[in-house]
ROSE-4610 file (N, C-alpha, C; in Angstrom, 1 decimal, always signed):
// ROSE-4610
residu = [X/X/X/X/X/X/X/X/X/X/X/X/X/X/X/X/X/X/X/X/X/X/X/X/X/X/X/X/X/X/X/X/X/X/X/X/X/X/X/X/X/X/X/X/X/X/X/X/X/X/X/X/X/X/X/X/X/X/X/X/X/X/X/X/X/X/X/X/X/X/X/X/X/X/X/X/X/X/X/X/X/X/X/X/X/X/X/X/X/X/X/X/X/X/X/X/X/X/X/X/X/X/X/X/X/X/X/X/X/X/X/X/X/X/X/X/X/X/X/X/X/X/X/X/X/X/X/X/X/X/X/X/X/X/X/X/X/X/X/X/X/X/X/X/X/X/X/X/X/X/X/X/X/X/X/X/X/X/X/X/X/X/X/X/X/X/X/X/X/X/X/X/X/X/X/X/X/X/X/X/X/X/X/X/X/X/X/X/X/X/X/X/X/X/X/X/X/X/X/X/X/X/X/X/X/X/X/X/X/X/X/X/X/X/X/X/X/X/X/X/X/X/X/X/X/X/X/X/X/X/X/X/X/X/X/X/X/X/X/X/X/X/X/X/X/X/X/X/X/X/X/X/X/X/X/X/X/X/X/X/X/X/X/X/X/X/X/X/X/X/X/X/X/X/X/X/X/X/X/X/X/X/X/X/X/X/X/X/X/X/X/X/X/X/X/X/X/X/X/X/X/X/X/X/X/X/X/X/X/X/X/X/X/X/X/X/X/X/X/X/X/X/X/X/X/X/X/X/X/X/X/X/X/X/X/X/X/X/X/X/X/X]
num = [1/1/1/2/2/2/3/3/3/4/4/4/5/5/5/6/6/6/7/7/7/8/8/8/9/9/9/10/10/10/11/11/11/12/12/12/13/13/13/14/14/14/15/15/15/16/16/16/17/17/17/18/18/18/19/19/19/20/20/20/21/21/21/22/22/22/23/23/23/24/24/24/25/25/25/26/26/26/27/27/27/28/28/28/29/29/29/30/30/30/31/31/31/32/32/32/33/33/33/34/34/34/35/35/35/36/36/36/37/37/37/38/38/38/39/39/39/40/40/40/41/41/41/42/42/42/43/43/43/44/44/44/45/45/45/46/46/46/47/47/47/48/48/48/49/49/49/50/50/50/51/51/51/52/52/52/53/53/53/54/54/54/55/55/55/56/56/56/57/57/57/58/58/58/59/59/59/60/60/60/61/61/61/62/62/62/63/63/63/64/64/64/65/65/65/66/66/66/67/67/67/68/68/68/69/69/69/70/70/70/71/71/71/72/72/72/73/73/73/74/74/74/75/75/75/76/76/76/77/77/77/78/78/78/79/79/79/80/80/80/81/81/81/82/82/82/83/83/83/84/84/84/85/85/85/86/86/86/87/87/87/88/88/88/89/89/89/90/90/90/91/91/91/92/92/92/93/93/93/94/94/94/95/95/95/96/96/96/97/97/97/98/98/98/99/99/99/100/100/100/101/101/101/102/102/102/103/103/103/104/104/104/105/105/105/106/106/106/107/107/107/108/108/108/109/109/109/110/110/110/111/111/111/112/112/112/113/113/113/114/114/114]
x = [-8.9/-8.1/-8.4/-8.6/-9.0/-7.8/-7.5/-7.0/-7.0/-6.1/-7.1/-5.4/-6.1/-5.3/-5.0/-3.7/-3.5/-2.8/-3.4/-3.0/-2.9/-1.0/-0.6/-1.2/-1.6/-1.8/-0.9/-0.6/+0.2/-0.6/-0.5/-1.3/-0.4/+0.3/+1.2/+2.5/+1.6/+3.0/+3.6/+3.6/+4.4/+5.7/+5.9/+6.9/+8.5/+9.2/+10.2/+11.1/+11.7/+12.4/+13.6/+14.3/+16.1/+16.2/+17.2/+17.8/+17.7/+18.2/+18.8/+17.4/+16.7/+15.4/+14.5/+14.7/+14.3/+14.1/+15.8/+16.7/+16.4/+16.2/+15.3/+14.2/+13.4/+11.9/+11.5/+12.7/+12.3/+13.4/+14.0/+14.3/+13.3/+12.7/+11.2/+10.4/+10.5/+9.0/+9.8/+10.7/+11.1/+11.1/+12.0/+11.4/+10.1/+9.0/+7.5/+7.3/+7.1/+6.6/+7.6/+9.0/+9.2/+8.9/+8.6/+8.2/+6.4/+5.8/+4.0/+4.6/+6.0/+6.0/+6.5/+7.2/+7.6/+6.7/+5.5/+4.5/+3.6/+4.0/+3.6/+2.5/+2.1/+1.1/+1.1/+2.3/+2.8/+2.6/+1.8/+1.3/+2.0/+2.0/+2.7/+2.6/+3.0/+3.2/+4.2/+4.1/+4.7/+4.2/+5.7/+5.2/+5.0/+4.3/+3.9/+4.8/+5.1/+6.0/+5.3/+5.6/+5.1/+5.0/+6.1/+6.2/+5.2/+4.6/+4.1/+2.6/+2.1/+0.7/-0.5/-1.6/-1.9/-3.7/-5.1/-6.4/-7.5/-8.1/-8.7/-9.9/-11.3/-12.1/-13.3/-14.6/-15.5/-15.5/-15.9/-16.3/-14.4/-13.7/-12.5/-11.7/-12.1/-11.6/-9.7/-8.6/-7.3/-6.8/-6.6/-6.0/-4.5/-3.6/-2.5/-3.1/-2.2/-2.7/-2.9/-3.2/-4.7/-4.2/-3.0/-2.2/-3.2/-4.1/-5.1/-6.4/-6.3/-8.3/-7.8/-6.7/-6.3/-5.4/-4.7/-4.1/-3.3/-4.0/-2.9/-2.6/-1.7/-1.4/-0.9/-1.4/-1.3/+0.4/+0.8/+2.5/+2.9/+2.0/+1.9/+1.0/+1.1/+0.3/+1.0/+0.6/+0.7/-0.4/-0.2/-1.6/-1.1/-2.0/-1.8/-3.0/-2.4/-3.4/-3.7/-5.3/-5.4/-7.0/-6.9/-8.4/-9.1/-9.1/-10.3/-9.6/-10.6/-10.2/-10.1/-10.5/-8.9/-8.0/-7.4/-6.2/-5.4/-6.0/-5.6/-4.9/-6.1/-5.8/-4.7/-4.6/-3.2/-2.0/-1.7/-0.8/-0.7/-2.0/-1.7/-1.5/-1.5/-1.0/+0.0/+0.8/+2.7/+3.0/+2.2/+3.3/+4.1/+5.4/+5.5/+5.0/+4.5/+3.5/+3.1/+2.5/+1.6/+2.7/+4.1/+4.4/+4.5/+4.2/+3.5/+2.0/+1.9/+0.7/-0.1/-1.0/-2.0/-2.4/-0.6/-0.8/-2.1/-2.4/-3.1/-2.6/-3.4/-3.5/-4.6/-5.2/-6.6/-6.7/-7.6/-7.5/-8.6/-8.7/-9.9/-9.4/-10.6/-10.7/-10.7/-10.2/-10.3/-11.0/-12.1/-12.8/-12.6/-13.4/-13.0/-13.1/-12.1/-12.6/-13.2/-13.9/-15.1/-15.0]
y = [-3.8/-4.1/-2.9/-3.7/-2.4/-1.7/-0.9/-0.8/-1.3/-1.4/-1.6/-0.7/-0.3/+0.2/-1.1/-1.2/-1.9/-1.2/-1.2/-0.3/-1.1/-0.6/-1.3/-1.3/-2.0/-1.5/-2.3/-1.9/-2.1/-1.6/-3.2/-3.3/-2.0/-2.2/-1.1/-0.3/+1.0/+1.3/+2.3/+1.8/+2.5/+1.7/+0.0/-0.6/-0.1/+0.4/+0.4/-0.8/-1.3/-2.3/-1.7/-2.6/-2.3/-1.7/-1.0/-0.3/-1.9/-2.8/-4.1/-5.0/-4.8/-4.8/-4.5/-3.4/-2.4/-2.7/-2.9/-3.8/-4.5/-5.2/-6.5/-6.4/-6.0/-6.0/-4.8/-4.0/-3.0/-4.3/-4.6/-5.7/-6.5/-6.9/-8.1/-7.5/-6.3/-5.6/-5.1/-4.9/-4.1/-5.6/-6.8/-8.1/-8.4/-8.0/-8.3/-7.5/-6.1/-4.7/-5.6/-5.9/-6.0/-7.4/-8.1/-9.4/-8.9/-7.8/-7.0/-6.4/-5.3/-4.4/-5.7/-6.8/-7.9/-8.2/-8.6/-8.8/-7.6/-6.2/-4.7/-4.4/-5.2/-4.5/-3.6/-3.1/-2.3/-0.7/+0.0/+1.5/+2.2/+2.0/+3.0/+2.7/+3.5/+3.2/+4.1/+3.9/+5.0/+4.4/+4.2/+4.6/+5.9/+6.2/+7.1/+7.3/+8.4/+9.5/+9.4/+9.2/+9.6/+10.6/+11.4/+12.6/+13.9/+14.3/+15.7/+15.3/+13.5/+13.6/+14.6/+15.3/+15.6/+14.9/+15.4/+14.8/+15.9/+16.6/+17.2/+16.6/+17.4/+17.4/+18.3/+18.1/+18.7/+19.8/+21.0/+22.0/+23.1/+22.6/+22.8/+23.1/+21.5/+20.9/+20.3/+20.3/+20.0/+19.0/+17.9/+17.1/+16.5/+16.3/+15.6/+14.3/+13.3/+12.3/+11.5/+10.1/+10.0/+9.4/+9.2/+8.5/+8.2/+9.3/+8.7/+8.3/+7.9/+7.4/+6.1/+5.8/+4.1/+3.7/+2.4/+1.6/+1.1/+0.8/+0.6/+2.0/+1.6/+2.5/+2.6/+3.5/+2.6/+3.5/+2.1/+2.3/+2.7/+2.9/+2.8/+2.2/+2.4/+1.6/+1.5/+0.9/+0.4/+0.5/+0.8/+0.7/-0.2/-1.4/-2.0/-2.8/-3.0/-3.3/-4.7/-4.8/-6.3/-6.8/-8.1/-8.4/-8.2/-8.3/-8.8/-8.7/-8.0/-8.0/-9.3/-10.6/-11.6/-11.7/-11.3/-11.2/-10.0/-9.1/-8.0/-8.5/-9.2/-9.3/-11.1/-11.4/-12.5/-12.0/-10.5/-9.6/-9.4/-9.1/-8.3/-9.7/-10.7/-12.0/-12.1/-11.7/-11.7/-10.5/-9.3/-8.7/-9.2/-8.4/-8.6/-8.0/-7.5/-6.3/-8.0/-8.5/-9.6/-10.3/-10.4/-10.8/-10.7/-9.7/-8.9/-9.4/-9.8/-10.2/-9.2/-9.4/-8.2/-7.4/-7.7/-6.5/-6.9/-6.1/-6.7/-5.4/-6.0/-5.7/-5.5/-4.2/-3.7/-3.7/-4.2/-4.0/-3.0/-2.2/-1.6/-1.3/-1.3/-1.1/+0.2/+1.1/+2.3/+2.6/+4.3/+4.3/+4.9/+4.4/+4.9/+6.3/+7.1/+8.6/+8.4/+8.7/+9.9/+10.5]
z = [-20.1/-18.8/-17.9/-16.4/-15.7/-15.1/-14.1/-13.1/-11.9/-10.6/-9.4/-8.4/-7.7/-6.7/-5.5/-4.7/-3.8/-2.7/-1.7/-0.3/+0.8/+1.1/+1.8/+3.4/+4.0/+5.7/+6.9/+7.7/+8.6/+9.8/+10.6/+11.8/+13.0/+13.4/+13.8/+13.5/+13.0/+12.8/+14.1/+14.8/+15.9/+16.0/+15.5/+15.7/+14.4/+15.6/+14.6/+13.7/+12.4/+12.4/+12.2/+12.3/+12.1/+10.5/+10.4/+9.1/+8.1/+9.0/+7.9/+7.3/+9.0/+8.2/+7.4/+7.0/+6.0/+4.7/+4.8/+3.7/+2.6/+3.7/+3.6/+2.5/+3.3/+3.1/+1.9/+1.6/+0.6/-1.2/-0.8/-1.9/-2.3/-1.0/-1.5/-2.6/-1.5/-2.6/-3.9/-4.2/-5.4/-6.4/-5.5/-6.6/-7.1/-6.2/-6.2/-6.9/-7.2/-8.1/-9.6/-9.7/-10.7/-11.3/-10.9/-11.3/-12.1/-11.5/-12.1/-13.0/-12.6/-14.0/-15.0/-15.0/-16.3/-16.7/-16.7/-17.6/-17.7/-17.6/-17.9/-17.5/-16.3/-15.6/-14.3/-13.7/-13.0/-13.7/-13.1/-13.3/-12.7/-11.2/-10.8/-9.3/-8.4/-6.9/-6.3/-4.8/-3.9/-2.2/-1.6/-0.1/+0.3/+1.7/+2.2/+3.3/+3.4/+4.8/+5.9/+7.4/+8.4/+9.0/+8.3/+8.6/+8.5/+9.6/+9.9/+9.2/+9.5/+8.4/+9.1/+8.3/+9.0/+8.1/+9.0/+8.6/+8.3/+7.0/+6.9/+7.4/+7.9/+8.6/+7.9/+8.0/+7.7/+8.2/+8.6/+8.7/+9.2/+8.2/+8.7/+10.0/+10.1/+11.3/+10.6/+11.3/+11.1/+12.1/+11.8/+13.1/+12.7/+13.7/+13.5/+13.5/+12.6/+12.6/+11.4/+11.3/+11.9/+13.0/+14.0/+15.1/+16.1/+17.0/+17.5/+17.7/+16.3/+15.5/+15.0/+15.1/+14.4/+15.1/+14.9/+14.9/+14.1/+12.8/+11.6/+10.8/+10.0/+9.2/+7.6/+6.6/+5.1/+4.9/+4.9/+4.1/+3.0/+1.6/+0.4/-0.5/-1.2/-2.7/-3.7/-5.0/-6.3/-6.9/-7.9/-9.3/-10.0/-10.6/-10.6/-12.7/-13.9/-14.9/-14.8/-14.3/-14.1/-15.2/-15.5/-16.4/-15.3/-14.3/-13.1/-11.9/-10.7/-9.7/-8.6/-9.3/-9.0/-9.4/-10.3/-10.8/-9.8/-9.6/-9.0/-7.4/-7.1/-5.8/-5.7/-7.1/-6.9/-6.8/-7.3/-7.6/-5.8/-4.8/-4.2/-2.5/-3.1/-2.1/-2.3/-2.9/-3.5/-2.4/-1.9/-1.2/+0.4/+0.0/+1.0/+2.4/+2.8/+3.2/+4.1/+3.6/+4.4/+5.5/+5.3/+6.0/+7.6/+7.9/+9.4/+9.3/+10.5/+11.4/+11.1/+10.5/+11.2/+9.9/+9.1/+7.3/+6.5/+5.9/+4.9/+3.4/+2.3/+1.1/+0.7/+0.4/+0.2/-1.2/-1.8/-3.6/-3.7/-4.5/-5.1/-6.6/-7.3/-8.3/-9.0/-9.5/-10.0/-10.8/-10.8/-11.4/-12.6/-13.9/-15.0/-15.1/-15.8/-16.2/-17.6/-17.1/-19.2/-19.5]
């Protein structure tokens, strides 16, 4: 069984939602993550802070950001034990994440260590 990572994206995150919306939307997903960990394929996961992100750069270059090189923004992930990366990505049509225009669910597959 492989891994696969799933990364949340958010078409804008400049839009604020209400506290209640939050709420909301942080229950979905805690149904959705525990409905993957019940059949024990739930590894692991974490949203991301907006707070103070900042973008390393080749020749140590530093930028705030990545606020003005995009548009969306990744909200989090989950790792995720799938046979196959369709299975992975049936896991990752259950989030709620998609319910925003624009979200998507990135699957990738993780690479094995040796």
């Amino acid at each position: 069984m492989d891994e696969f990572i799933l990364i949340f994206r958010h078409m804008d995150g400049t839009k604020v939602a209400s506290p209640e919306q939050i709420q909301v939307w942080m229950k979905q997903t805690m149904d959705w993550v525990g409905g993957i960990a019940a059949q024990n394929k739930f590894v692991s996961g974490t949203g991301l802070s907006f707070d103070e992100p900042r973008v390393a750069w080749h020749n140590n270059v530093v930028t705030n950001g990545p606020f003005g090189d995009i548009k969306e923004t990744i909200g989090g992930f989950i790792i995720v034990k799938a046979e196959s990366v369709e299975e992975a990505v049936e896991f990752a049509k259950g989030s709620p994440v998609l319910q925003g225009e624009g979200n998507s669910v990135e699957v990738r597959k993780i690479a094995r260590k040796n």
